[in-house]
mmCIF file of the N, C-alpha and C atoms, coordinates in Angstrom:
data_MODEL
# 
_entry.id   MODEL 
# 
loop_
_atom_site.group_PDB 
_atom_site.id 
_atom_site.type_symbol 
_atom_site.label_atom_id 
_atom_site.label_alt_id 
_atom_site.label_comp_id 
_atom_site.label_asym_id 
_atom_site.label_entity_id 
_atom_site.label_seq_id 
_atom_site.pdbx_PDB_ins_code 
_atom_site.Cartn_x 
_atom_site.Cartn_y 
_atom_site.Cartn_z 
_atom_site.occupancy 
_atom_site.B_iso_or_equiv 
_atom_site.pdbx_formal_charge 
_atom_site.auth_seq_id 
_atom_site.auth_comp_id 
_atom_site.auth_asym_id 
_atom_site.auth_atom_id 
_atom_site.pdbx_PDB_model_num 
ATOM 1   N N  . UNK A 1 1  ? 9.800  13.184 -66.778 1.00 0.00 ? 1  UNK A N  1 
ATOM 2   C CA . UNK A 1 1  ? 8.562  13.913 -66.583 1.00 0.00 ? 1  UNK A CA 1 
ATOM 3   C C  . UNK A 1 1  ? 8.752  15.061 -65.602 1.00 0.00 ? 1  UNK A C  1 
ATOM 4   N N  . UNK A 1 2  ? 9.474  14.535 -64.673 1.00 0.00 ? 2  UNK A N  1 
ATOM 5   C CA . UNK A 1 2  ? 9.580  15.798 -63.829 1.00 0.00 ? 2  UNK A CA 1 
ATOM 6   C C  . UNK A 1 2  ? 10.292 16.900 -64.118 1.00 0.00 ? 2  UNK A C  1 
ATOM 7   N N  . UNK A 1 3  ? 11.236 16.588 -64.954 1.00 0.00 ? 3  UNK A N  1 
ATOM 8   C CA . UNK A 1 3  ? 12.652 17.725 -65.453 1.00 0.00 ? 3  UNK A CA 1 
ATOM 9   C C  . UNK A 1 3  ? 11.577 18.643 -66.361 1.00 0.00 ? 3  UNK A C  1 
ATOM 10  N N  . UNK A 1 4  ? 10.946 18.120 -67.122 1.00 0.00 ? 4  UNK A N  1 
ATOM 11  C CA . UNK A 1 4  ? 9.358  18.689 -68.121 1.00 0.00 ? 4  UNK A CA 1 
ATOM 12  C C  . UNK A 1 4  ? 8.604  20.035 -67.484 1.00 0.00 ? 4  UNK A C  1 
ATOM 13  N N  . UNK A 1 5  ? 8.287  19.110 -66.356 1.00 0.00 ? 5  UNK A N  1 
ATOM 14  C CA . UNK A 1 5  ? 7.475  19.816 -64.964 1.00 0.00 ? 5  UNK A CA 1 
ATOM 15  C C  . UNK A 1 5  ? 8.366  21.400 -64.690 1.00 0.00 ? 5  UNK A C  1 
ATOM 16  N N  . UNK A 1 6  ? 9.723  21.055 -64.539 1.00 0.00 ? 6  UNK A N  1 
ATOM 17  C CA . UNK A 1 6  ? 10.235 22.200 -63.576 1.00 0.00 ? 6  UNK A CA 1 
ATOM 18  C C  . UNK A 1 6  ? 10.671 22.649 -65.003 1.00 0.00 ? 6  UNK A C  1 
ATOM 19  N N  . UNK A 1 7  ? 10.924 22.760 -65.795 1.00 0.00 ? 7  UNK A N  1 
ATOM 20  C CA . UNK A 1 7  ? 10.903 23.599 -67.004 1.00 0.00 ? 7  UNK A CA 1 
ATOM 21  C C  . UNK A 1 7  ? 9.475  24.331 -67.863 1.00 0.00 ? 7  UNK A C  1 
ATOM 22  N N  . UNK A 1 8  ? 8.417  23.798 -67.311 1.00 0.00 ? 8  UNK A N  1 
ATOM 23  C CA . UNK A 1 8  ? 7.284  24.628 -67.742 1.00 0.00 ? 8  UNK A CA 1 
ATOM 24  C C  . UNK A 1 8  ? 7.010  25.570 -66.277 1.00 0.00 ? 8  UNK A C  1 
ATOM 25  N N  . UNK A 1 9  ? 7.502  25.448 -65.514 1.00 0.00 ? 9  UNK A N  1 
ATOM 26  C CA . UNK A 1 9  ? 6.949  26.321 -64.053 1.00 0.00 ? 9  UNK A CA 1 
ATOM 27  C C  . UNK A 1 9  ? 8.391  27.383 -63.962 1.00 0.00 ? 9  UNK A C  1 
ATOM 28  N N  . UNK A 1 10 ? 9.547  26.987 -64.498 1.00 0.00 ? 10 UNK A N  1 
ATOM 29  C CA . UNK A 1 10 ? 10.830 27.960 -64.790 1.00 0.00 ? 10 UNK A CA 1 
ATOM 30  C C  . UNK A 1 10 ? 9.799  28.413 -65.697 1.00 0.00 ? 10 UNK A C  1 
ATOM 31  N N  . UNK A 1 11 ? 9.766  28.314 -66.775 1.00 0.00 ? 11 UNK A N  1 
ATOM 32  C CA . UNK A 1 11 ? 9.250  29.305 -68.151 1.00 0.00 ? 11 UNK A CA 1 
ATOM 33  C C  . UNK A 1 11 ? 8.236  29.914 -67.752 1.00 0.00 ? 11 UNK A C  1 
ATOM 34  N N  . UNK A 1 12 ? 7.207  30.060 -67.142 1.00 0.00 ? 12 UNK A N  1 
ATOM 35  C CA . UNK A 1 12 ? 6.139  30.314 -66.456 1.00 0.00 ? 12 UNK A CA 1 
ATOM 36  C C  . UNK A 1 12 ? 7.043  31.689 -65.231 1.00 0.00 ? 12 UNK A C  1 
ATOM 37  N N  . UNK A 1 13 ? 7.512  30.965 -64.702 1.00 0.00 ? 13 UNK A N  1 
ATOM 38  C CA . UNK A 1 13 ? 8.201  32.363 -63.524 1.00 0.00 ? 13 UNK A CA 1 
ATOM 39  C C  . UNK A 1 13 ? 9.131  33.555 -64.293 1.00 0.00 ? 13 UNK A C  1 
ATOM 40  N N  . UNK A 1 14 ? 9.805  32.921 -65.181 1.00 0.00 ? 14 UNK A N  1 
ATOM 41  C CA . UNK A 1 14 ? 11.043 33.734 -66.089 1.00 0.00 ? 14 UNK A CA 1 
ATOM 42  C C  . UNK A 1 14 ? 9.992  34.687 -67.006 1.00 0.00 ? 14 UNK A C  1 
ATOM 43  N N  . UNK A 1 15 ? 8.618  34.210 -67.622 1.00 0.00 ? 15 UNK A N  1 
ATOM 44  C CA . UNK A 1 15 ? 8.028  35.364 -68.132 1.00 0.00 ? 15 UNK A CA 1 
ATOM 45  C C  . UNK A 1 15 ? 7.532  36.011 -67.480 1.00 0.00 ? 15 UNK A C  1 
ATOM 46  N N  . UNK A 1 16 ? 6.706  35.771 -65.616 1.00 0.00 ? 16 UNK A N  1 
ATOM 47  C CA . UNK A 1 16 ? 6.013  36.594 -65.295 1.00 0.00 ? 16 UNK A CA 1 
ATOM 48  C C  . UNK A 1 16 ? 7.161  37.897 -64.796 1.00 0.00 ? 16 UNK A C  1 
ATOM 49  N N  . UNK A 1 17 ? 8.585  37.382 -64.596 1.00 0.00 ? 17 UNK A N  1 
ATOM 50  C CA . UNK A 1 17 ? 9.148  38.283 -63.963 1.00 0.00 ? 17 UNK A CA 1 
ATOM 51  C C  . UNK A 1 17 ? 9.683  39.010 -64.699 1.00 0.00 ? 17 UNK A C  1 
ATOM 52  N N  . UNK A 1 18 ? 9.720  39.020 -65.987 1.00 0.00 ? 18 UNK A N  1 
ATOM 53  C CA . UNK A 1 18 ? 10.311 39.470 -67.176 1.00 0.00 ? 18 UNK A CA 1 
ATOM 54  C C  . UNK A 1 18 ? 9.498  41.048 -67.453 1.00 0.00 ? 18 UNK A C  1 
ATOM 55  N N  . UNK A 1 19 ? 8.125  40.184 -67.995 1.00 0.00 ? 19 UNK A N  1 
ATOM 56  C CA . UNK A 1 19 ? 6.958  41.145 -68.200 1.00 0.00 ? 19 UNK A CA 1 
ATOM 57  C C  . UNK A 1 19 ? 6.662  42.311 -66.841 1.00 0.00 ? 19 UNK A C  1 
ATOM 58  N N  . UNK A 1 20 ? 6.479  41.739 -65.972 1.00 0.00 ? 20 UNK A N  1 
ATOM 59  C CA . UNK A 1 20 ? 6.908  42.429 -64.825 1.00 0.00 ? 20 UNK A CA 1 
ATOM 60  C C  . UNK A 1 20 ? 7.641  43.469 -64.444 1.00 0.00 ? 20 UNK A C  1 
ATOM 61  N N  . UNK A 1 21 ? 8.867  43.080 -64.622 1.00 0.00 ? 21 UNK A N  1 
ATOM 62  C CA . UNK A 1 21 ? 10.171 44.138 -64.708 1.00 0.00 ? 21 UNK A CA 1 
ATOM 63  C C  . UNK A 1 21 ? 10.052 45.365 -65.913 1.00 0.00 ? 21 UNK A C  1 
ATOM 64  N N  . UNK A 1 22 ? 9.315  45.004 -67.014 1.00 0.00 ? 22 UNK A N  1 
ATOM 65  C CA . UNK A 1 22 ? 8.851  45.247 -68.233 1.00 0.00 ? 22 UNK A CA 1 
ATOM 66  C C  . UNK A 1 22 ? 7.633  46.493 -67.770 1.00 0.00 ? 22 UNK A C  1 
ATOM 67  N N  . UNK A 1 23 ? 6.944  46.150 -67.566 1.00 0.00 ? 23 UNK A N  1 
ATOM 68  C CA . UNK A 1 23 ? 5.786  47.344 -66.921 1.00 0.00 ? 23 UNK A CA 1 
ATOM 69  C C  . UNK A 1 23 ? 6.232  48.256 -65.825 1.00 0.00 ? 23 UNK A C  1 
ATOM 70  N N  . UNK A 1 24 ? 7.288  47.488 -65.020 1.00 0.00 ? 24 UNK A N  1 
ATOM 71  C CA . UNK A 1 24 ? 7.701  49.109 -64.199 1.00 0.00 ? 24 UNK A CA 1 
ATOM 72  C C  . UNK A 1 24 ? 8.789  49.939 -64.979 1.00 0.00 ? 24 UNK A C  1 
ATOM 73  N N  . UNK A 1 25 ? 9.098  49.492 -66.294 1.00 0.00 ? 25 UNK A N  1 
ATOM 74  C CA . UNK A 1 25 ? 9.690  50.628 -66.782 1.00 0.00 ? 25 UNK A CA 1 
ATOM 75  C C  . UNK A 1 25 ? 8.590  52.142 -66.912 1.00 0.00 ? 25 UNK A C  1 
ATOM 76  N N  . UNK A 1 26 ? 7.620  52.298 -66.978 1.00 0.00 ? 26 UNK A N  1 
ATOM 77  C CA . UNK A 1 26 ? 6.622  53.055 -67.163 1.00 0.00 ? 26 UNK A CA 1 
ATOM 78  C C  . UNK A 1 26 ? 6.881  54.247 -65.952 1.00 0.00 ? 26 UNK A C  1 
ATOM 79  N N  . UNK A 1 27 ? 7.986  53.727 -64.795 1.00 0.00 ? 27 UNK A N  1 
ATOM 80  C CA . UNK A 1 27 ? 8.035  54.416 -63.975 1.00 0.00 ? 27 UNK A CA 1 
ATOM 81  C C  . UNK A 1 27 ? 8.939  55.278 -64.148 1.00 0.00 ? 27 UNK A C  1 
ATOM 82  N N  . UNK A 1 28 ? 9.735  55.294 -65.155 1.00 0.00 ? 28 UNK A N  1 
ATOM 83  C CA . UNK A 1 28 ? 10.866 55.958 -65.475 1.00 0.00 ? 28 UNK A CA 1 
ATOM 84  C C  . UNK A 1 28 ? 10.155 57.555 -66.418 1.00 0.00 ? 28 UNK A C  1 
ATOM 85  N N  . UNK A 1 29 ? 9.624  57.619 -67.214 1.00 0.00 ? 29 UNK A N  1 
ATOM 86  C CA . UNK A 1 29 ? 9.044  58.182 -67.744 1.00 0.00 ? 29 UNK A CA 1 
ATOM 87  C C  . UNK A 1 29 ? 8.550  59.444 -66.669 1.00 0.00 ? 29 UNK A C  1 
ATOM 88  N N  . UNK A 1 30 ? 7.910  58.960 -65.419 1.00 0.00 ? 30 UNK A N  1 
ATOM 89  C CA . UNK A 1 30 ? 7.468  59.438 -64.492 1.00 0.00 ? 30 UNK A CA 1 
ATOM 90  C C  . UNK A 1 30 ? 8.700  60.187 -63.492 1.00 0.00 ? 30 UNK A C  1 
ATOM 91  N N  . UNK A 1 31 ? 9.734  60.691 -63.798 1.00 0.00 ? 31 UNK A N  1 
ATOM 92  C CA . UNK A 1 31 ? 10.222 60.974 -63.173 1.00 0.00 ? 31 UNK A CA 1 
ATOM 93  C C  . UNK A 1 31 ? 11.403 60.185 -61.947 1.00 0.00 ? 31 UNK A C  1 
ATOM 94  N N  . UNK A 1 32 ? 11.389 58.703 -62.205 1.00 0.00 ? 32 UNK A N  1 
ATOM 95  C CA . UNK A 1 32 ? 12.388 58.155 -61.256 1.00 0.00 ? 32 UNK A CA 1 
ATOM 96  C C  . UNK A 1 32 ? 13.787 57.898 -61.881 1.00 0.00 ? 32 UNK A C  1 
ATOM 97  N N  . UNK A 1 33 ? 14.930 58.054 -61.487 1.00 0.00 ? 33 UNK A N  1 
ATOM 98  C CA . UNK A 1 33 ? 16.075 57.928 -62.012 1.00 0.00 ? 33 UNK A CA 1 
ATOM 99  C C  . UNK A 1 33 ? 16.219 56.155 -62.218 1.00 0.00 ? 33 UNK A C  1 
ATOM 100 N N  . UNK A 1 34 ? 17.313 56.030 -62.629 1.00 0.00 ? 34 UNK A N  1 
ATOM 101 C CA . UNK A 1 34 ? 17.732 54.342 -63.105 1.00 0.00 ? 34 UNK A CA 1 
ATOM 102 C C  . UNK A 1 34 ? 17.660 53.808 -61.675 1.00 0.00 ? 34 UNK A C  1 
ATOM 103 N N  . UNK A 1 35 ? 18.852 54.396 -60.746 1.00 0.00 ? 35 UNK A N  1 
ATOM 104 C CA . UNK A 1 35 ? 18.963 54.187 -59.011 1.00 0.00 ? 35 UNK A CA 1 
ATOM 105 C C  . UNK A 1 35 ? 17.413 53.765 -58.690 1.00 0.00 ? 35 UNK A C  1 
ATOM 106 N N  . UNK A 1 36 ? 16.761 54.682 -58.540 1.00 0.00 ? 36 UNK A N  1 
ATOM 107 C CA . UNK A 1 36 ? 15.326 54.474 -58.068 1.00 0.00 ? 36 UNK A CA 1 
ATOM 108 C C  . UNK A 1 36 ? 14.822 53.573 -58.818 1.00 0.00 ? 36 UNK A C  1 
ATOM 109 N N  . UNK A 1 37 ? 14.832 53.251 -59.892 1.00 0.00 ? 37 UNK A N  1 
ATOM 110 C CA . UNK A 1 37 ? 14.113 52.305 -60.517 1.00 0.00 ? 37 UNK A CA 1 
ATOM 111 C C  . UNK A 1 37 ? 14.561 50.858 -59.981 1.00 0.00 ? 37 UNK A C  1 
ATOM 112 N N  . UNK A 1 38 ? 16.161 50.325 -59.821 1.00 0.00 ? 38 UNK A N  1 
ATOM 113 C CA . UNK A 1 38 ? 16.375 49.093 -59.354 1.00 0.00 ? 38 UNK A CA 1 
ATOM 114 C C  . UNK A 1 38 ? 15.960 48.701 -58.012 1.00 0.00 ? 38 UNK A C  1 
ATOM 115 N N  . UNK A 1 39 ? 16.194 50.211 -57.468 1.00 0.00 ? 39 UNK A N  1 
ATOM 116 C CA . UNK A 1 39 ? 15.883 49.704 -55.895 1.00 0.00 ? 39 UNK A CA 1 
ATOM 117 C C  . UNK A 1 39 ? 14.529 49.377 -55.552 1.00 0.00 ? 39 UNK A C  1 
ATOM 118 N N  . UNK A 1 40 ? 13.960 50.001 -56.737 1.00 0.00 ? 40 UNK A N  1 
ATOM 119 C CA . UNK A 1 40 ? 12.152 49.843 -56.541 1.00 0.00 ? 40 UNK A CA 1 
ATOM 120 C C  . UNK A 1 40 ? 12.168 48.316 -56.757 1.00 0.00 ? 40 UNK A C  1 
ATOM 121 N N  . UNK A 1 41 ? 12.291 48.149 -58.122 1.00 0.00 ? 41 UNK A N  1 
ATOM 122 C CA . UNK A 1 41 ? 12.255 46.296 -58.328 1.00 0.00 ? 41 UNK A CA 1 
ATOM 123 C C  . UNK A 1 41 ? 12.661 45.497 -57.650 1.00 0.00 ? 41 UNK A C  1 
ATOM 124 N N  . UNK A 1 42 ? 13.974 46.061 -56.463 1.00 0.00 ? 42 UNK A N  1 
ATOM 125 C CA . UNK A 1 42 ? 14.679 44.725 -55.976 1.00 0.00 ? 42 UNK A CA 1 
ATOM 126 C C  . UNK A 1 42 ? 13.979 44.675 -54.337 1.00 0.00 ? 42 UNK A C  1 
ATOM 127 N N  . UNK A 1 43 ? 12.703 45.303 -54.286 1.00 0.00 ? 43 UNK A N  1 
ATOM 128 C CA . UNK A 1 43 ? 11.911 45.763 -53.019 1.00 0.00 ? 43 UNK A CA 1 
ATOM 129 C C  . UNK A 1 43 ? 10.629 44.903 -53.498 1.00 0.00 ? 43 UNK A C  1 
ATOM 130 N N  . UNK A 1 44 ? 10.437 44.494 -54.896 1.00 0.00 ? 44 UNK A N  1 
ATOM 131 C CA . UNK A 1 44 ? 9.574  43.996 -55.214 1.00 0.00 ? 44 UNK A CA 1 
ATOM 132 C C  . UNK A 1 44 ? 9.629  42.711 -55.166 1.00 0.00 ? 44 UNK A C  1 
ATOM 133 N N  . UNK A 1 45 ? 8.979  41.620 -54.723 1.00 0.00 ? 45 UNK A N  1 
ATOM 134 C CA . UNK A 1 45 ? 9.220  39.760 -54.763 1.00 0.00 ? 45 UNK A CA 1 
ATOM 135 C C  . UNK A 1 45 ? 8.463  39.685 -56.223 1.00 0.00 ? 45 UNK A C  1 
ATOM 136 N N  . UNK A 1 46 ? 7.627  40.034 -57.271 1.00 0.00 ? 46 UNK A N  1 
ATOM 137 C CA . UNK A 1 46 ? 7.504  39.146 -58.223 1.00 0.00 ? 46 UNK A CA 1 
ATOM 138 C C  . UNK A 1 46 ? 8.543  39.676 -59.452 1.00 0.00 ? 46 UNK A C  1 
ATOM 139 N N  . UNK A 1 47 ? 9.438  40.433 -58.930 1.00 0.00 ? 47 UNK A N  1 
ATOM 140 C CA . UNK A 1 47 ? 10.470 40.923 -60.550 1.00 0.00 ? 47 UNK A CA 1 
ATOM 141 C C  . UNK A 1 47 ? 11.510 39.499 -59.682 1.00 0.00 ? 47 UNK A C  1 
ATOM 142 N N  . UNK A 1 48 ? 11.684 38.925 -58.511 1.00 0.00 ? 48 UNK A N  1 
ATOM 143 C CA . UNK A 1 48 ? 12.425 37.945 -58.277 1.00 0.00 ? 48 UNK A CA 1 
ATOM 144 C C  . UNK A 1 48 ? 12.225 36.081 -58.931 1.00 0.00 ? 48 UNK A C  1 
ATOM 145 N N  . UNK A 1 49 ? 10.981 36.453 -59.683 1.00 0.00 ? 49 UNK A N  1 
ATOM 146 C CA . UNK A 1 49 ? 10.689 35.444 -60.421 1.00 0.00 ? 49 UNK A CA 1 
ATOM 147 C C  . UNK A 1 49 ? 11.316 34.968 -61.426 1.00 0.00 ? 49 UNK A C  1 
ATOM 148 N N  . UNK A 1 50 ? 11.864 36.444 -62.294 1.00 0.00 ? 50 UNK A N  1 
ATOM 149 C CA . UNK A 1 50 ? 13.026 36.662 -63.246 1.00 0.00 ? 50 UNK A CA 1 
ATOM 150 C C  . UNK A 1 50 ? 14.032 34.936 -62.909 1.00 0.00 ? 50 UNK A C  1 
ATOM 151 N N  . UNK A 1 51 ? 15.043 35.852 -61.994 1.00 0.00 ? 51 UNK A N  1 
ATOM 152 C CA . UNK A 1 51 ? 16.186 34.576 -61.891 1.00 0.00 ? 51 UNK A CA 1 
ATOM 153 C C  . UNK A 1 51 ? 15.946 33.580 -61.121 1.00 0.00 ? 51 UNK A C  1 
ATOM 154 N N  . UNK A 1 52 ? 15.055 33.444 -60.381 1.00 0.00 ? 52 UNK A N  1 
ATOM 155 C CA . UNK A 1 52 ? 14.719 32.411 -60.014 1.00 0.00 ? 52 UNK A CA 1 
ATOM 156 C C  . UNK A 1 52 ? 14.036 31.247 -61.211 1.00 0.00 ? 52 UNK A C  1 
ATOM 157 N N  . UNK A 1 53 ? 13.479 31.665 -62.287 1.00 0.00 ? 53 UNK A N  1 
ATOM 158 C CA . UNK A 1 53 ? 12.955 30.891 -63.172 1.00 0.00 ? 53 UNK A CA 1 
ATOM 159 C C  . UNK A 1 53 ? 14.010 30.554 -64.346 1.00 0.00 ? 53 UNK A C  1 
ATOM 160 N N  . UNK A 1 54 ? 14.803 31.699 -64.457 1.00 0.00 ? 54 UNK A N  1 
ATOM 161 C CA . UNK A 1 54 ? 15.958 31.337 -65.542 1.00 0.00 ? 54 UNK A CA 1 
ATOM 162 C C  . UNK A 1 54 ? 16.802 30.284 -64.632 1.00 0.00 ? 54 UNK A C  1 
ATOM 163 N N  . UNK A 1 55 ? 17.164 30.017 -63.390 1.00 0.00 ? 55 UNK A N  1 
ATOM 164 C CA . UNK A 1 55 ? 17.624 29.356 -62.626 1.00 0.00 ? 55 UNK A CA 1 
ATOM 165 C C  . UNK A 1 55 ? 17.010 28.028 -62.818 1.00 0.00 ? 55 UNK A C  1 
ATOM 166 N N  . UNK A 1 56 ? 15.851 27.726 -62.695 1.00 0.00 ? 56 UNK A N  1 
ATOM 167 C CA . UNK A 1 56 ? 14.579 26.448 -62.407 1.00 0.00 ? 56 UNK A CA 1 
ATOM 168 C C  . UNK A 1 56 ? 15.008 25.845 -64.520 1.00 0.00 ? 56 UNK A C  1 
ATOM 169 N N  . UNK A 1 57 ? 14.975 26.809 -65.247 1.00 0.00 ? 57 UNK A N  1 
ATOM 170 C CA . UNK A 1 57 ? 15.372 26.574 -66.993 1.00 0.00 ? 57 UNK A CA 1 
ATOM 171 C C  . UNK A 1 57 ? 16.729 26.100 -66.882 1.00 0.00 ? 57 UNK A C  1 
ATOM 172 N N  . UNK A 1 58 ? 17.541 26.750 -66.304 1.00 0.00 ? 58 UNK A N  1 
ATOM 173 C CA . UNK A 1 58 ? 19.047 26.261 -66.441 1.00 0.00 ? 58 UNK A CA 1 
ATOM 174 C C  . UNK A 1 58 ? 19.016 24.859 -66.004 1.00 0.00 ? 58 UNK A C  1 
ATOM 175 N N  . UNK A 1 59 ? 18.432 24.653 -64.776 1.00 0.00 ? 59 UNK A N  1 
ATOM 176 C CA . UNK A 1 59 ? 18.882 23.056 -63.964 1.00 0.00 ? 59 UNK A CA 1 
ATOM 177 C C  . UNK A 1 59 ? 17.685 22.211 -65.018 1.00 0.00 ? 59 UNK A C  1 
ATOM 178 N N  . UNK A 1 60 ? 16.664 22.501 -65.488 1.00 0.00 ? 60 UNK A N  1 
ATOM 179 C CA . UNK A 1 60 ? 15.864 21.799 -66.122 1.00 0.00 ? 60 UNK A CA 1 
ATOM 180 C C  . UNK A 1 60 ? 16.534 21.053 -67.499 1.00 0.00 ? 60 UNK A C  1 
ATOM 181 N N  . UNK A 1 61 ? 16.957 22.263 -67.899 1.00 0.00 ? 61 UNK A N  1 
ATOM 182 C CA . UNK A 1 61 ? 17.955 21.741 -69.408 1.00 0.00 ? 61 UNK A CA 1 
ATOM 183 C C  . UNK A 1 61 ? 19.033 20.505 -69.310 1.00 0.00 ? 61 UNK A C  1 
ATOM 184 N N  . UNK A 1 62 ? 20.046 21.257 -67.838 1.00 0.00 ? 62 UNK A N  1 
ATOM 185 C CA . UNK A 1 62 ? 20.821 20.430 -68.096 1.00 0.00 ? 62 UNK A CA 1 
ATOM 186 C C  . UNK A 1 62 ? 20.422 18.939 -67.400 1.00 0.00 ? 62 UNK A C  1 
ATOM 187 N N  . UNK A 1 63 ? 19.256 19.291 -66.695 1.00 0.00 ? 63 UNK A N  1 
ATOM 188 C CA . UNK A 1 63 ? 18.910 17.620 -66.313 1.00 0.00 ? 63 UNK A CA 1 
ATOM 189 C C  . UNK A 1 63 ? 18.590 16.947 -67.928 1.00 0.00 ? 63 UNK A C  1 
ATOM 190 N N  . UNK A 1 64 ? 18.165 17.397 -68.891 1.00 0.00 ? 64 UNK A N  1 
ATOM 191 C CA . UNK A 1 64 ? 17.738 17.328 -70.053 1.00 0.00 ? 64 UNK A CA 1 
ATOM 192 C C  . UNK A 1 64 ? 18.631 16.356 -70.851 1.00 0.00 ? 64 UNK A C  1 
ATOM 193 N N  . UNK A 1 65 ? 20.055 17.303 -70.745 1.00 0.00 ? 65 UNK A N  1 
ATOM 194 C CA . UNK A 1 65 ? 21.168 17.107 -71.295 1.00 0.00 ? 65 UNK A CA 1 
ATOM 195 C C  . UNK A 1 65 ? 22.384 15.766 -70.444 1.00 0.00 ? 65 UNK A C  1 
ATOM 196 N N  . UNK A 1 66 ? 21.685 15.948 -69.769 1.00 0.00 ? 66 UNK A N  1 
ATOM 197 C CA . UNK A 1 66 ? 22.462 14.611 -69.094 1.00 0.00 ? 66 UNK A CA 1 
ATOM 198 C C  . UNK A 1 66 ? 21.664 13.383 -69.156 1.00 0.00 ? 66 UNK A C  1 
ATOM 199 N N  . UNK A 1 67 ? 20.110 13.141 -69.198 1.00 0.00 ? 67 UNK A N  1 
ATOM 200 C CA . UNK A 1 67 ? 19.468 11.539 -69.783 1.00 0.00 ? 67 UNK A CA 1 
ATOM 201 C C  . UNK A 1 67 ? 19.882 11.666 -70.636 1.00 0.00 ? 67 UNK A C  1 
ATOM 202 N N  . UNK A 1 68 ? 19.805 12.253 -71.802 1.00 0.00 ? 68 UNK A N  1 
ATOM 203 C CA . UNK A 1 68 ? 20.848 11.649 -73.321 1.00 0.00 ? 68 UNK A CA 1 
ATOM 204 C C  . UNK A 1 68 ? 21.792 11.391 -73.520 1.00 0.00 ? 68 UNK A C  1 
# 
């Protein structure tokens, strides 16, 4: 139940940071180079949801994969 738990709250963080990262492309358009664009996101804490949630999916799975 719990491995369940931290795999719906990974999937939950991995899209918000996804979508996230996803809408500040809009800033590019506007004039910021690629440079400016990462440094903007990596100044930002919710594009850090990204790997932190693919992280929370990875350990979830393989807890998954090891009860069977």
């Amino acid at each position: 139940m719990g491995s369940f738990f931290l795999f719906l709250v990974g999937f939950g963080m991995t899209v918000t940071g996804s979508v996230t990262i996803i809408a500040y492309f809009n800033f590019l358009p506007a004039g910021l180079t690629w440079a400016d664009y990462f440094i903007f996101i990596a100044g930002r804490l919710e594009c850090y949801f990204f790997p932190l949630g693919l992280l929370l999916l990875l350990i979830s799975l393989r807890h998954f994969n090891i009860e069977k």
